[in-house]
C-alpha positions as CSV (number, residue, x, y, z in Angstrom):
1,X,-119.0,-130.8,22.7
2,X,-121.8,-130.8,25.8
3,X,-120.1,-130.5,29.2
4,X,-122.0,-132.3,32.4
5,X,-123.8,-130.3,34.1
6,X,-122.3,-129.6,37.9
7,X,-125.7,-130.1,39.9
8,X,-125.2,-133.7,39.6
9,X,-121.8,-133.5,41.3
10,X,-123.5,-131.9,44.2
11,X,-125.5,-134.4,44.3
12,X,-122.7,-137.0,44.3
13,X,-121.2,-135.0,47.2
14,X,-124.3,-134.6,49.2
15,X,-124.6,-138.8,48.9
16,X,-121.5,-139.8,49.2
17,X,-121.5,-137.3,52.5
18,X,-124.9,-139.2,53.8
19,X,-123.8,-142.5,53.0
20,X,-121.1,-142.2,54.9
21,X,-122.7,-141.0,58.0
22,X,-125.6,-143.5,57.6
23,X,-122.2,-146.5,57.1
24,X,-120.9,-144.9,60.3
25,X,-124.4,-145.9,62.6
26,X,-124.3,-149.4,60.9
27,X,-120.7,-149.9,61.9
28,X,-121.5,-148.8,65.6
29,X,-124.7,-150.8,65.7
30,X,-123.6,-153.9,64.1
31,X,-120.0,-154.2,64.2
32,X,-119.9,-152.7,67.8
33,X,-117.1,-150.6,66.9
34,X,-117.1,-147.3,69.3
35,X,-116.0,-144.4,67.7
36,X,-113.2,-142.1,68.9
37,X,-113.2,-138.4,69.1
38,X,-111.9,-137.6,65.5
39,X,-114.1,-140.5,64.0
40,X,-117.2,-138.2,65.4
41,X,-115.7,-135.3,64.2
42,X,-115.6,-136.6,60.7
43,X,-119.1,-138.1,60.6
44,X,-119.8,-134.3,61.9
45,X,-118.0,-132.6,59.2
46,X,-119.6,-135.8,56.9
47,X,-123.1,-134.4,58.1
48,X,-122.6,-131.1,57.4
49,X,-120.8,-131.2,53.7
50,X,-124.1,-133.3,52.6
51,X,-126.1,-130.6,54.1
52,X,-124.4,-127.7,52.4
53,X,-124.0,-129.8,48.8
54,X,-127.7,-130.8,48.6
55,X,-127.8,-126.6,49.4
56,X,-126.0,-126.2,46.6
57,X,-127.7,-128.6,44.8
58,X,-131.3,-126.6,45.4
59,X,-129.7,-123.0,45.2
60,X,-127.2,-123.8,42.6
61,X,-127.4,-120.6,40.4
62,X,-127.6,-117.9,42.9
63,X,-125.6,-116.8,45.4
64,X,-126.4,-118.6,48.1
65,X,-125.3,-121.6,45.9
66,X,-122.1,-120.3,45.5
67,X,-121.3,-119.6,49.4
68,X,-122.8,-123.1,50.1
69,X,-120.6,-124.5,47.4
70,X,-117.3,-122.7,49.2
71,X,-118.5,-123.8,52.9
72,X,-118.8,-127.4,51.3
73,X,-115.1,-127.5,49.8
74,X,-114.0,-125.9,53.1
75,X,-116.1,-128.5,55.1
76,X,-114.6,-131.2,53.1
77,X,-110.7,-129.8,53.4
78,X,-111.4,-129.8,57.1
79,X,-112.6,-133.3,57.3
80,X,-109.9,-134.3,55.3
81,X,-107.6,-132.2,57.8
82,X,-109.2,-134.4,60.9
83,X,-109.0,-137.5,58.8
84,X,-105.7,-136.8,58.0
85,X,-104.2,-136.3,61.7
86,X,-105.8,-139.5,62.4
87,X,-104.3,-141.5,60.2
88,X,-100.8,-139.5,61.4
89,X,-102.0,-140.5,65.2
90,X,-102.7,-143.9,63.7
91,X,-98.5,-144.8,62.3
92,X,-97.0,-143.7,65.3
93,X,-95.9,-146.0,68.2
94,X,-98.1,-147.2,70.5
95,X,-99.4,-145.1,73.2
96,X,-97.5,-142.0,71.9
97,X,-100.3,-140.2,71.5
98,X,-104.0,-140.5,71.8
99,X,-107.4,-138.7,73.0
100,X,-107.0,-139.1,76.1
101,X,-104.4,-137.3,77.9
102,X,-104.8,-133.6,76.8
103,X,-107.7,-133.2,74.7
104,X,-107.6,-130.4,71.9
105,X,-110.2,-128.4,71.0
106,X,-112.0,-130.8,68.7
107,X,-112.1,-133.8,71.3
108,X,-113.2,-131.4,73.6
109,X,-116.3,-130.3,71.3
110,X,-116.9,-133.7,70.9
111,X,-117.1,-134.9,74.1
112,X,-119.2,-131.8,75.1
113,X,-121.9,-132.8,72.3
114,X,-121.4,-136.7,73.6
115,X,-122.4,-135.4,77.4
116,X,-125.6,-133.7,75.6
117,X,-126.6,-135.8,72.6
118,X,-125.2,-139.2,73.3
119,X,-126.9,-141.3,70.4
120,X,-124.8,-139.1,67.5
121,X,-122.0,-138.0,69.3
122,X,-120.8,-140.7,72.4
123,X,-116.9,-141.4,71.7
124,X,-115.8,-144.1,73.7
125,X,-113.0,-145.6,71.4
126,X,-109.3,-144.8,71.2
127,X,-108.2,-142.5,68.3
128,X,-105.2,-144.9,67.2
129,X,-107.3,-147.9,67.1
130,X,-107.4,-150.0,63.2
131,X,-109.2,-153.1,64.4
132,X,-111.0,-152.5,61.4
133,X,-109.0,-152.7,57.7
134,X,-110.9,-152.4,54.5
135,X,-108.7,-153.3,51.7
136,X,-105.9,-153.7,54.5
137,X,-106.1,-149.6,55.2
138,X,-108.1,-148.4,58.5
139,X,-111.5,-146.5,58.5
140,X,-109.7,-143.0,59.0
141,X,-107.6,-143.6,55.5
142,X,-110.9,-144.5,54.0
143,X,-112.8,-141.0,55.3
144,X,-109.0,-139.2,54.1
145,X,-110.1,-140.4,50.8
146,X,-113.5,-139.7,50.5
147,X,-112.8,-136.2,51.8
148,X,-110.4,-135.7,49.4
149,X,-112.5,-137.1,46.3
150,X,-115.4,-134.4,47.8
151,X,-113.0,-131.5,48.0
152,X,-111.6,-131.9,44.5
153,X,-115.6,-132.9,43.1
154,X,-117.0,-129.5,44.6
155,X,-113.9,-127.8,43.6
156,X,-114.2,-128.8,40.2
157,X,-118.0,-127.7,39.9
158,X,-117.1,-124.3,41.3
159,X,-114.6,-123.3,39.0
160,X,-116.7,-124.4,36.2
161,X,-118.1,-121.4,34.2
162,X,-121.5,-123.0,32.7
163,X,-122.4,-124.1,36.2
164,X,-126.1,-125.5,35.6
C-alpha cells in the first residue's frame, strides 16, 4: 500500500497559514473590522507557521526540515494557546476582562509592533468583541480550529517514518 507523501501537508499548512493572514487584511479592509491585540497575535503566529512549513516544505529531508517542522507544531500549539484564551475572554460576562486594563506580555508586544509598524500590527478592537459569527461561532473559534487542524497536520508528517 503507497502512503502520501508529507511535503504536501506542509504545503497544506504553509497555505492554510497564508490564507489566513491574507483573509485577516480583507476583513480589516473591507469589513472594517479592527483587530484586537490577540487577533494580531494570531495573524503573527499565522505568519510565522506558513513561513516555517513552506521551510519545511523546501528542507524537508534534512535537518533543518526537521527543526522547522518542530517550530511549526510549536508555532501552531501557541496560536492555538492565544486563540484559545480568546475565545475563554470571549464567554465571560461583559467587561470582566479585556485588553485594556493590564496588558500582559503579548498585548504589550503587540501594541509595541502597532506603535512601529502600524499597517500589520495596529490593534484598535476589543478582545471580547464577536460582531462577526461565521457558522454562528466568532473569528477567534475559527483561528482555534485552524490551529488545531495545523498542529495535528504537522504532527502527523513528523512522526511519519518515510517522510518524503
Amino acid at each position: 500500500m503507497k502512503r502520501f507523501p508529507t511535503r504536501p501537508l506542509w504545503l497544506a499548512v504553509a497555505l492554510i497559514g497564508m490564507a489566513l493572514v491574507a483573509g485577516s487584511f480583507i476583513m480589516v479592509v473591507w469589513l472594517k473590522l479592527q483587530p484586537c491585540p490577540l487577533c494580531i497575535a494570531q495573524r503573527t503566529l499565522f505568519m510565522l507557521m506558513g513561513v516555517a512549513a513552506l521551510v519545511v516544505f523546501f528542507t524537508h529531508r534534512n535537518l533543518a526540515g526537521r527543526i522547522a517542522g518542530g517550530l511549526t507544531v510549536l508555532t501552531a500549539l501557541s496560536g492555538a494557546a492565544v486563540a484559545g484564551y480568546q475565545v475563554w475572554l470571549q464567554h465571560q460576562p461583559a467587561n470582566m476582562f479585556s485588553c485594556g486594563a493590564d496588558t500582559n506580555f503579548v498585548e504589550d508586544i503587540v501594541y509595541w509592533l502597532g506603535q512601529h509598524v502600524p499597517v500589520l500590527f495596529d490593534a484598535p478592537g476589543v478582545c471580547q468583541d464577536t460582531s462577526l459569527l461565521i457558522f454562528g461561532y466568532s473569528l477567534a473559534v475559527w483561528a482555534l480550529v485552524a490551529f488545531v487542524a495545523c498542529a495535528v497536520l504537522g504532527l502527523w508528517a513528523l512522526l511519519r517514518r518515510d517522510n518524503k
